[in-house]
C-alpha positions in Angstrom: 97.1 65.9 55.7 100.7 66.5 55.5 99.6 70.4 55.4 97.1 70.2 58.7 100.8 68.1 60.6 103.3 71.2 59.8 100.3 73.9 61.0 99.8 71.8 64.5 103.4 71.6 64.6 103.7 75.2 64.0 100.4 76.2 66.6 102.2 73.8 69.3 105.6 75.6 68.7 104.1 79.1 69.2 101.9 77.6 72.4 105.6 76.4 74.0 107.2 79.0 73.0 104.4 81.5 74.9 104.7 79.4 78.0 108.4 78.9 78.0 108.0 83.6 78.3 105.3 83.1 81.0 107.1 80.7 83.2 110.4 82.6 83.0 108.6 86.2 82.4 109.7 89.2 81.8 111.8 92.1 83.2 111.6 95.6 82.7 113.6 98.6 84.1 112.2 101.9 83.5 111.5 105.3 85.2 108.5 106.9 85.1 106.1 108.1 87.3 103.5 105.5 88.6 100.1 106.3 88.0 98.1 107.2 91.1 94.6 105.4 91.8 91.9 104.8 94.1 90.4 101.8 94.6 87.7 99.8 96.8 89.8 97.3 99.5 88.2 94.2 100.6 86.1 96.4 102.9 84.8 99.0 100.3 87.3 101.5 101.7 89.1 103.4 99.2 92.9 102.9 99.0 95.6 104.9 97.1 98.8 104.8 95.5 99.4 108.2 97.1 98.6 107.5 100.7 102.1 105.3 100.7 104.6 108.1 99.7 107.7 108.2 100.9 107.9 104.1 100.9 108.3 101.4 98.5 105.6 100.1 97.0 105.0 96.8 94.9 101.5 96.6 93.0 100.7 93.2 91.8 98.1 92.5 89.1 97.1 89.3 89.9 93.4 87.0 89.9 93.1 84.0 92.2 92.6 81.9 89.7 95.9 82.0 88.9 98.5 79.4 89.4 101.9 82.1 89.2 99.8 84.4 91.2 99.5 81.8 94.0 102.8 80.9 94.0 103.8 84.3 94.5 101.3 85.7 98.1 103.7 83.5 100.6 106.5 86.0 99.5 105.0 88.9 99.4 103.4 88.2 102.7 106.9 87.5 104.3 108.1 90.8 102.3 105.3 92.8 104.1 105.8 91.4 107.8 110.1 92.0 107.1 110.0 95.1 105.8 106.4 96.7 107.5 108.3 100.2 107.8 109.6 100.8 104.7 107.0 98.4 102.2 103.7 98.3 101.0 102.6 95.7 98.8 99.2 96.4 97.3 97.8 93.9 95.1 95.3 94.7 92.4 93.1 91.3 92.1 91.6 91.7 88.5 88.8 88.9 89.7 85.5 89.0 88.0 83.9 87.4 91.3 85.2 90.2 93.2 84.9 89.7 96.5 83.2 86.6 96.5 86.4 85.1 95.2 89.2 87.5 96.3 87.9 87.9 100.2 87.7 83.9 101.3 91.2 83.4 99.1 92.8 86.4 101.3 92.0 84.6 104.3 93.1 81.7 102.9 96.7 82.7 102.2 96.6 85.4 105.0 97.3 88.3 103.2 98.9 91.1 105.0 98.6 93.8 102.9 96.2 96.0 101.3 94.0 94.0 98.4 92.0 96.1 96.2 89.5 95.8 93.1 91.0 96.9 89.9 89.5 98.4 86.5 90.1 98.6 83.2 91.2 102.1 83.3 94.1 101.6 86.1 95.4 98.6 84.0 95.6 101.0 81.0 96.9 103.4 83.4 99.9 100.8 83.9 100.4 100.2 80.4 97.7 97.5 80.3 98.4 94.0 81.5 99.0 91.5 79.1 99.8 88.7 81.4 99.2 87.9 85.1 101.1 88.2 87.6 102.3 91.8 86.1 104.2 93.5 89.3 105.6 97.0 89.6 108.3 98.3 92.1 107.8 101.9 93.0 110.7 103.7 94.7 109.7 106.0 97.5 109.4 109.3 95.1 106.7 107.4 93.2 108.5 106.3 90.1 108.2 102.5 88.4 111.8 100.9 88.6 110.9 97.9 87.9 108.0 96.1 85.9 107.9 92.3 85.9 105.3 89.8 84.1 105.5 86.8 85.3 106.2 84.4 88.4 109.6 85.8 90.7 110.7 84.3 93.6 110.6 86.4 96.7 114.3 87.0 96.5 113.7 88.8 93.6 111.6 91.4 94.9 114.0 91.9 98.3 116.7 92.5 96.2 114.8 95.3 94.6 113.9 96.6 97.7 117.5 96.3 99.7 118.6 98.4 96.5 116.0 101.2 97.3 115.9 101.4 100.9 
């Protein structure tokens, strides 16, 4: 019995630990090239991480049936409208629904920005994506400066993008 207490203890310790690193994510600054793509939009329309050169761009790997994720649209909504000329925020909804989940919840939130479907080969493309949301800023010559996992606060993001305008 004593045995079984001190491996619960141990499985609770690595669960809190894990969401302690989801909650406050993680940060990465790097410098590579992002991977290009083309994917189906909400309207079967194929978008591309090429057709936005020359401006900022934040992907966001995100599902709606996730709680961070959520959290997160109101910003980058108001970081589309604000910076419109200079921005694109695409997200990437890794959904298995599709669009019978991801086009009412787009509505919903009033996304202003290009939503597409994603694949297993453009999240291996990015690294794979071990957690959700996983978001990448792209600087206007197409290169990743920034990768986070995990929920950020709007401010967050502008700051990134006030740095590369």
């Amino acid at each position: 019995m004593q045995k079984k207490k001190k491996m619960l203890t141990a499985i609770i310790s690595i669960i809190a630990v894990i969401g302690v690193f989801t909650i406050l994510g993680t940060t990465t600054s790097t410098a590579q090239t992002a991977p290009d793509f083309s994917l189906p939009n909400m309207n079967g329309e194929a978008v591309s991480l090429s057709e936005f050169e020359g401006k900022i761009v934040i992907v966001d790997f995100w599902a709606t049936w996730c709680g961070p994720c959520k959290m997160e649209i109101p910003g980058f909504v108001k970081l589309q409208e604000k910076y419109k000329d200079d921005l694109v925020i695409i997200g990437i909804s890794l959904d298995q629904n599709g669009p019978k989940a991801v086009v009412p919840f787009a509505k919903e939130y009033k996304i202003n920005y290009p939503v597409v479907y994603g694949t297993g080969e453009v999240v291996k493309a990015y690294g794979g994506v071990n957690g959700i949301p996983t978001t990448f800023v792209i600087d206007r010559k197409g290169n990743i400066q920034r990768k986070y996992v995990g929920y950020r606060a709007d401010s967050v993001f502008e700051q990134d993008i006030k740095e590369l305008l």
